[in-house]
ROLUM-298634 format. One record per residue (C-alpha): x, y, z; residue in one letter. Coordinates in steps of 0.25 Angstrom, whole numbers, padded with zeros to 4 digits, always signed. Layout:
! ROLUM-298634
XYZA
...
END
This chain:
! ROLUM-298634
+0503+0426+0307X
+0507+0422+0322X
+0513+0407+0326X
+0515+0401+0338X
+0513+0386+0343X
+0505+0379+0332X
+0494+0391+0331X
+0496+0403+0320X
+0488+0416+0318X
+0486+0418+0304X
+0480+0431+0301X
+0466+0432+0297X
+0464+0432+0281X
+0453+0434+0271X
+0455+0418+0267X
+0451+0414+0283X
+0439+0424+0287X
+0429+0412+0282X
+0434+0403+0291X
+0434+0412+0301X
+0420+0416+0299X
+0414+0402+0300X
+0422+0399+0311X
+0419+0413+0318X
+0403+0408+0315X
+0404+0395+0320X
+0396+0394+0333X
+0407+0389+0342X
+0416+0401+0338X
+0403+0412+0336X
+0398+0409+0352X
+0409+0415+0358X
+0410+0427+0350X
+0405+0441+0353X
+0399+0440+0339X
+0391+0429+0337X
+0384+0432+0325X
+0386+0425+0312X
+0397+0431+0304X
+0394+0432+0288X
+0405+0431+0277X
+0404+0444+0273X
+0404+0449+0288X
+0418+0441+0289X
+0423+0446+0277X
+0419+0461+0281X
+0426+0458+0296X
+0439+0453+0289X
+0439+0465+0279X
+0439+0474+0291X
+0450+0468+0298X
+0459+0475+0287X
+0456+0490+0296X
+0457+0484+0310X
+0469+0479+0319X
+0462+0467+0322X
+0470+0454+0318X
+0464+0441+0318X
+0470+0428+0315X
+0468+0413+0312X
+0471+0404+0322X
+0478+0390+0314X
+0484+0378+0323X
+0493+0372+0314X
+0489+0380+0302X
+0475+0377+0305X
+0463+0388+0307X
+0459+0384+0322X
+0454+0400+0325X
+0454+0416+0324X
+0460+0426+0334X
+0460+0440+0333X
+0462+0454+0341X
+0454+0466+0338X
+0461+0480+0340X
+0452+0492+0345X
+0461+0504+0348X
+0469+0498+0361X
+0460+0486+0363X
+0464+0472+0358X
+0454+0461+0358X
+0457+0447+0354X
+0448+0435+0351X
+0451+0422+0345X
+0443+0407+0343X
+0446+0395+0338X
+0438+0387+0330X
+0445+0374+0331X
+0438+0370+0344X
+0448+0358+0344X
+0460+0370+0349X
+0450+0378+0358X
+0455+0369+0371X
+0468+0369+0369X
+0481+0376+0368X
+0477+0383+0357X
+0470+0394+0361X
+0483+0396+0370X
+0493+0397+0359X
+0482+0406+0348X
+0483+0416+0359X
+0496+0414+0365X
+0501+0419+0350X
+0492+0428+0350X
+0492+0436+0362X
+0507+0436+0360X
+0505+0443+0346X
+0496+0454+0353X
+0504+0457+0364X
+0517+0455+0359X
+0517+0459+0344X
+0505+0469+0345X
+0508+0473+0358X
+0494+0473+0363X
+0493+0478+0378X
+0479+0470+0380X
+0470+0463+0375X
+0456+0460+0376X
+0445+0449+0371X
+0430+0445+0374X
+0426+0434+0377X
+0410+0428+0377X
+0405+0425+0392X
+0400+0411+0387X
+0414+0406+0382X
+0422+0403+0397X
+0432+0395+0387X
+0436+0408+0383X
+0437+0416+0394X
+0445+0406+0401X
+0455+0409+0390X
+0456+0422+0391X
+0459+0422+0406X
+0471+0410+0403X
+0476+0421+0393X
+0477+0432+0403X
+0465+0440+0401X
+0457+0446+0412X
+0442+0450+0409X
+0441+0463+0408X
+0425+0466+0406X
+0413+0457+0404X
+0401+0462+0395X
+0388+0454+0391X
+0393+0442+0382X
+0408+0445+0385X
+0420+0446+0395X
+0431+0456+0389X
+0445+0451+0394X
+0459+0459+0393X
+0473+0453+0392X
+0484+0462+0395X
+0500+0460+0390X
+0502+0457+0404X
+0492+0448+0409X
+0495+0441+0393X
+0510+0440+0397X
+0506+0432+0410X
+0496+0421+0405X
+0505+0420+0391X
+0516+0413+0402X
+0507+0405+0407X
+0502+0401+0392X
+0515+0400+0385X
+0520+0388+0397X
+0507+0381+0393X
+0509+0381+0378X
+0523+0377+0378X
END
C-alpha cells in the first residue's frame, strides 16, 4: 500500500476486480482505451488470475478511503509501461491526477528503481497527452490510434520539482 497527500494505493484484490470491470466498461473510461471492447466477468476474473505469473502491479486509487480509480505498470523484459484512470470525473481536473502519479512515479523510480518509463495514449484524448507532457514525458513514436511516450529518471527528476512546489 503506498500513501501520500490524501490519495492511497491499495493493491488490486479479488473483492475489487467487479468494480473495476464496470468502471473499465463504462463508456467514458472504455473510449480512451486501446481496448474498447466490452470486457466479460469471466474475461475479468481470467485477467486477474493471470496477474499472479506477471510483474505487473495495479492498484486502486482511494481519495480519502474512497475508490476514485485504477493505476498500474506492466513489465515486459526492460520496458515499463504505466497507465492509470479515474473514474470519479469530479477529480479528473484537479490536483488529483498530480499527487496519484506524483506517489506513484516516485514508487517506480525510487523503490523499484525503474530507469524509464513508458505509456500510450489515444490520439483522440489531448487531456491526456497534455498530462503526460506536464509530467515529463517526451513522445517517442506515434502509430495509427496511439502516440507512445517515454519518461526517463532524469526528465521525471526535473518536472517532479516543479510538481512537488505546486502541491505543497
Amino acid at each position: 500500500m503506498l500513501k501520500g497527500f490524501d490519495i492511497t494505493l491499495k493493491p488490486l484484490e479479488k473483492k475489487d476486480i467487479e468494480m473495476v470491470r464496470e468502471w473499465r466498461n463504462s463508456e467514458k473510461i472504455k473510449r480512451y482505451a486501446l481496448n474498447q471492447n466490452h470486457i466479460s466477468k469471466e474475461q475479468q476474473e481470467a485477467w486477474f488470475a493471470s496477474l499472479a505469473q506477471k510483474e505487473d502491479e495495479y492498484f486502486v486509487i482511494e481519495q480519502s478511503e474512497t475508490p476514485i480509480g485504477l493505476i498500474w505498470f506492466n513489465k515486459r523484459d526492460e520496458v515499463v509501461e504505466t497507465g492509470f484512470y479515474i473514474y470519479d470525473e469530479s477529480k479528473q481536473n484537479s490536483l488529483t491526477p498530480y499527487k496519484i502519479v506524483t506517489l506513484f512515479h516516485d514508487y517506480l523510480f525510487n523503490t523499484k528503481e525503474f530507469k524509464k518509463l513508458t505509456c500510450k495514449v489515444m490520439h483522440d484524448n489531448p487531456r491526456a497527452v497534455r498530462f503526460n507532457l506536464s509530467l515529463g514525458y517526451k513522445e517517442s513514436a506515434s502509430h495509427d490510434e496511439y502516440k507512445s511516450y517515454a519518461l526517463s529518471y532524469e526528465d521525471y527528476k526535473k518536472a517532479d520539482a516543479k510538481i512537488s512546489k505546486l502541491l505543497k
